[in-house]
C-alpha positions in Angstrom: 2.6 33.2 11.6 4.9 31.6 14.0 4.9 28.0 13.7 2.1 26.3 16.1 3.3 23.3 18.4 0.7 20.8 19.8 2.5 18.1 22.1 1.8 14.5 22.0 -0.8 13.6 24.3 -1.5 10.0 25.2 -4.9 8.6 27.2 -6.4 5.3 28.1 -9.9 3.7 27.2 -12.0 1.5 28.9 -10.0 -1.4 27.2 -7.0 -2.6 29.0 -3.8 -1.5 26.5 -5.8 0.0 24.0 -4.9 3.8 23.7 -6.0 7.1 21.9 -2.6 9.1 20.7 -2.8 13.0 19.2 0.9 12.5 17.5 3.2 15.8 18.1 2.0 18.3 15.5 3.8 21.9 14.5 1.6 24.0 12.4 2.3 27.3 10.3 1.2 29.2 7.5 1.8 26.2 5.0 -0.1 23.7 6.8 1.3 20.9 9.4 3.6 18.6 10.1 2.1 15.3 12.4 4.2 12.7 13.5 2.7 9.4 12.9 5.2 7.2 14.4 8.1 8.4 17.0 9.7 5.6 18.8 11.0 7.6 21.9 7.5 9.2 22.0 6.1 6.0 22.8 8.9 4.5 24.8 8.6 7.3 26.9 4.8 7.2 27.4 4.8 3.7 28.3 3.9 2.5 25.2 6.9 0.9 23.6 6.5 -1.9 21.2 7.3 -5.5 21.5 8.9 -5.4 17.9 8.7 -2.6 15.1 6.3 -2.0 12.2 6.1 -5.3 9.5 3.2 -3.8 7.7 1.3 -0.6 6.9 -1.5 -0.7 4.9 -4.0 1.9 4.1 -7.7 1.5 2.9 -10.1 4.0 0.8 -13.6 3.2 2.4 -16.7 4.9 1.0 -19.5 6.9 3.5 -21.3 4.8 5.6 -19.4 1.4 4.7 -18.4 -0.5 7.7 -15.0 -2.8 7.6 -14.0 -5.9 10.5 -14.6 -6.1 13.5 -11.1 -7.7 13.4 -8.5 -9.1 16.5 -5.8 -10.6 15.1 -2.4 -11.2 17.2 -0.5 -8.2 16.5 0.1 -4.9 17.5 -2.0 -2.3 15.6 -1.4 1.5 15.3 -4.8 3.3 13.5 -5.7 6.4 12.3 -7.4 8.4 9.1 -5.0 10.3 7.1 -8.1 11.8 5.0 -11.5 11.7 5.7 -13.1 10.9 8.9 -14.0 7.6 10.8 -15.8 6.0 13.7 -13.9 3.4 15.0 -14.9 0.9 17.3 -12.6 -1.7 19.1 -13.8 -4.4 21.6 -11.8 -6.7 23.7 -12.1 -10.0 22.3 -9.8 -11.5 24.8 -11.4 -14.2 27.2 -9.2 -14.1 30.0 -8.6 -9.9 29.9 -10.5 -8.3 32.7 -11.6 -5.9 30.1 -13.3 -8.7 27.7 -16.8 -7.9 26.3 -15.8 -3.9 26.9 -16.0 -1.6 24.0 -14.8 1.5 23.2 -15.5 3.8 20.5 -13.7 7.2 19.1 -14.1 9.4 16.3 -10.6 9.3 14.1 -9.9 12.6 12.4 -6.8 13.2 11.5 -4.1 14.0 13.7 -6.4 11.1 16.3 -4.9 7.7 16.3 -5.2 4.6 18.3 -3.0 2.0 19.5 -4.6 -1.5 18.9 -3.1 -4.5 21.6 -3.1 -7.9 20.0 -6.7 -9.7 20.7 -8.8 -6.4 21.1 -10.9 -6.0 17.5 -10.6 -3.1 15.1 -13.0 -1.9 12.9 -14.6 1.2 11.6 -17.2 3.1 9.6 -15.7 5.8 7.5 -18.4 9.0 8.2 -17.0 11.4 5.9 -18.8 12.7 2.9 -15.6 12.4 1.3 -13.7 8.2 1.6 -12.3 8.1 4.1 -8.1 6.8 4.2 -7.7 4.6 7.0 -3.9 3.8 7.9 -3.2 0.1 9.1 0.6 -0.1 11.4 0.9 -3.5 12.0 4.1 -5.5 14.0 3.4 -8.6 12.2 2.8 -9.0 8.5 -1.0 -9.8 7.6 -1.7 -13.6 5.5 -4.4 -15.6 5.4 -5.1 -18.0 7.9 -3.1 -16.2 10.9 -3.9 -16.5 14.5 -6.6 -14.3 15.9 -10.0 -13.8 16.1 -13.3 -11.1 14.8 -16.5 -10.5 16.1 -20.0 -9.0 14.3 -19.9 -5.7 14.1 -23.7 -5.7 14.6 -23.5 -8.5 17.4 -26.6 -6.8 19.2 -24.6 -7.3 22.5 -22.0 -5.1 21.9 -24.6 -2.0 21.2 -22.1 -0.3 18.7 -24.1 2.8 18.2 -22.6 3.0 13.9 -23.7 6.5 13.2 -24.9 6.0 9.9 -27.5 3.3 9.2 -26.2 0.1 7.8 -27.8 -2.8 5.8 -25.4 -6.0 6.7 -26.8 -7.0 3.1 -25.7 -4.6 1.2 -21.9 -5.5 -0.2 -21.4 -1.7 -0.8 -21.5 -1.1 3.0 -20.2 -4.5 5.0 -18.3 -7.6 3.1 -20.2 -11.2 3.3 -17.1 -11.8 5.2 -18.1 -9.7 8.0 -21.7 -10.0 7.7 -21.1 -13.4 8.7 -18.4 -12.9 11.7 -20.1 -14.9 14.8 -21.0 -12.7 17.7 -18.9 -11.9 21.1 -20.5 -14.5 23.2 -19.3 -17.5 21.0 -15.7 -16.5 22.3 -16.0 -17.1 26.0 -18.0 -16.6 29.0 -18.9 -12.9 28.6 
């Protein structure tokens, strides 16, 4: 087999700055190659970053277990490198013209999205396999920094989760999230 060449593509969501990225990909007999990151890819796209990567973390999540709703203030590149995921991101912003919106996409691999700072992150790993969610951050995560997180079962925001959740159960959601106030304590919407 020749080798197989998918293009970047780039689209926008209903969120102002937050994006959904298929990375350049060339396939062939052995498998593929994906480009997580390419600077002039994004430069070129309109998507160039105020300062590179600080962080990268990646998380093992089990089926059906839920993690954030988190917004801190950095720049966020996400994807699954195994598994599958539904993420969901809502714009926690108060003076965006986008806050209260969500958006949700299913991340299989090869499907990333590009997080602006304020807009919340979180996902439910759907896979029957755990799922390996990748973190890019431009700032390095501690305790205590700026930002913000909303419930992820804030009955406003009518996240459809695909899988059923107990926000009791510490195998699915942390008491950390459980406990995340809902959207409308942040602002006006």
């Amino acid at each position: 087999m020749d080798a197989a060449l998918e293009e970047a593509e780039h689209r926008p969501t209903a969120i102002d700055g937050l994006w959904v990225l298929r990375p350049k990909t060339v396939g062939d007999d052995r498998g593929a190659i994906r480009e997580l990151f390419r600077a002039s890819t994004f430069e070129g796209a309109g998507l160039a970053l105020e300062r590179p990567w600080a962080q990268m973390n990646l998380t093992e999540t089990r089926r059906g277990a839920v993690r954030g709703l988190h917004g801190e203030t950095m720049t966020k590149l996400v994807g699954v490198v195994a598994g599958a995921a539904f993420g969901a991101y809502v714009d926690a912003r108060p003076v965006s013209a986008t806050f209260g919106q969500v958006a949700t996409v299913e991340l299989t691999r090869g499907v990333q999205v590009l997080v602006p700072a304020g807009v919340c992150n979180g996902f439910q790993s759907i896979s029957d396999e755990p799922s390996q969610y990748l973190y890019c951050f431009t700032d390095e995560w501690r305790p205590g920094m700026a930002g913000t997180a909303v419930n992820a079962f804030d009955p406003d925001l009518a996240i459809a989760w695909p899988i059923g959740v107990d926000p009791e159960d510490r195998a699915m959601v942390s008491a950390k999230d459980a406990a995340l106030p809902p959207l409308r304590s942040l602002g006006d919407g």
